[in-house]
C-alpha positions in Angstrom: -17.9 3.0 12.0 -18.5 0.1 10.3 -17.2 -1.4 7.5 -19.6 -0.3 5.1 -19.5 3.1 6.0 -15.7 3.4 6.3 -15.7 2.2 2.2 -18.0 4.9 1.8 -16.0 7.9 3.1 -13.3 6.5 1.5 -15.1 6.1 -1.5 -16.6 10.2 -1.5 -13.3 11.8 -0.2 -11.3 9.9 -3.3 -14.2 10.2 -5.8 -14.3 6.2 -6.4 -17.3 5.5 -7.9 -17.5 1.5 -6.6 -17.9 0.0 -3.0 -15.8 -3.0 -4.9 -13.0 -0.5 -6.4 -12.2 1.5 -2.6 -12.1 -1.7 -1.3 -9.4 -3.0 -3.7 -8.1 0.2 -2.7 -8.1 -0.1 0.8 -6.6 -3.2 0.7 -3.8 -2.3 -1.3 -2.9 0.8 1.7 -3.5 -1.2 4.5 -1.3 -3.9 2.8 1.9 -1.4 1.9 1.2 0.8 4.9 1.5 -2.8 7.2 4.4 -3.8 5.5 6.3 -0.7 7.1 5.3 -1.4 10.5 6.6 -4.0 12.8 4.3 -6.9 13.3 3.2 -5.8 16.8 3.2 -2.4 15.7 0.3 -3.8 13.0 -1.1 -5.7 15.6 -1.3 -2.8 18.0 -3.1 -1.3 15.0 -5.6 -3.6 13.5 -6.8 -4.5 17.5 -8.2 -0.8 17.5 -10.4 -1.1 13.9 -14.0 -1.8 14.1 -15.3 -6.0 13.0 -14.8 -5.7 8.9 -12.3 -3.1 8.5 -10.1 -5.5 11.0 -10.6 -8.4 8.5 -9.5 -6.1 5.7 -6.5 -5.6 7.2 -5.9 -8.9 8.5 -6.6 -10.5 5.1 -3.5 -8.1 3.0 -1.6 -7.8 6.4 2.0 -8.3 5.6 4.4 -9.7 8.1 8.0 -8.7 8.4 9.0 -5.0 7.8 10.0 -3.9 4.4 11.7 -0.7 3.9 10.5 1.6 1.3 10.4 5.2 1.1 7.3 7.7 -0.1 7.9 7.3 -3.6 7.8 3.9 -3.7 5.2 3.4 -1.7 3.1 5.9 -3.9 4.4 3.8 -7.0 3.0 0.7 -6.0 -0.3 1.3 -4.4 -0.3 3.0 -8.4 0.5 0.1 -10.0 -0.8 -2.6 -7.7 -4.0 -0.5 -7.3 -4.0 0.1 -11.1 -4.2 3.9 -11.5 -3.2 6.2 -14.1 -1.1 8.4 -12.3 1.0 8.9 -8.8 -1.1 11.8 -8.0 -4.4 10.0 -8.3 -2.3 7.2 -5.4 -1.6 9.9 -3.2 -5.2 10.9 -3.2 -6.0 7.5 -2.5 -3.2 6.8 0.2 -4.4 10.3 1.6 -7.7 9.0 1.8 -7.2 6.0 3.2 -5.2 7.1 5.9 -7.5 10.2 6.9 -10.2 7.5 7.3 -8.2 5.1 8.9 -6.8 7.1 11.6 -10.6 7.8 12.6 -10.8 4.8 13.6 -7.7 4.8 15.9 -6.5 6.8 18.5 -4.2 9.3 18.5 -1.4 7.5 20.6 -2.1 4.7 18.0 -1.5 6.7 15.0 1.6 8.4 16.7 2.8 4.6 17.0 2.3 4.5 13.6 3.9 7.6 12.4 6.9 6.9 14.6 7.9 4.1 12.5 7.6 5.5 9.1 10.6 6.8 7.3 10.3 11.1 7.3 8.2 11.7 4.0 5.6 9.0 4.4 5.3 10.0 8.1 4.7 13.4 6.7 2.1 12.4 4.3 0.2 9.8 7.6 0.4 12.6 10.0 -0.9 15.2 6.9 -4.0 13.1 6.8 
């Protein structure tokens, strides 16, 4: 899948209506989502993603973990992504991470949900 397709999906399944828009979008997932992992646990990550969805993440890819829990995580991909409401980021983070984890492999994404505090893991294995 390529870049422009993976916008797309992402872009159907959340009911954005611009390529530009599920991009901001994206970015501001793969930038909260990488800032819970370890750095080689992002690493491990972004080396499995397709040329263009790579860059994406590489580009908002945040080094060092932070610790936040589902809430928070929710509130700021609604206020850094600009959204009305914490339900309309949850469909957004949902999204994201459904497409995203098509494009990885399931030990990858177990890696990934191993390092996520209960709720969000919840909400990354969910997708």
């Amino acid at each position: 899948m390529d870049k422009g397709q993976f916008l797309k999906r992402v872009q159907e399944y959340a009911h954005i209506n611009a390529r530009e828009r599920a991009e901001e979008l994206c970015k501001v997932v793969f930038h909260l989502l990488s800032a819970r992992l370890t750095e080689n646990e992002s690493r491990d990550l972004m080396s499995q993603l397709p040329s263009g969805i790579k860059e994406m993440w590489e580009e908002v890819e945040e080094k060092g973990v932070i610790k936040f829990h589902k809430d928070e995580f929710l509130e700021r991909i609604m206020m850094d992504g600009r959204l009305e409401s914490i339900l309309m980021a949850e469909v957004v983070a949902n999204t994201v991470f459904k497409v995203l984890k098509e494009q990885i492999t399931k030990g990858e994404a177990d890696d990934v949900a191993a390092q996520l505090p209960r709720h969000l893991k919840e909400m990354w294995l969910s997708a």
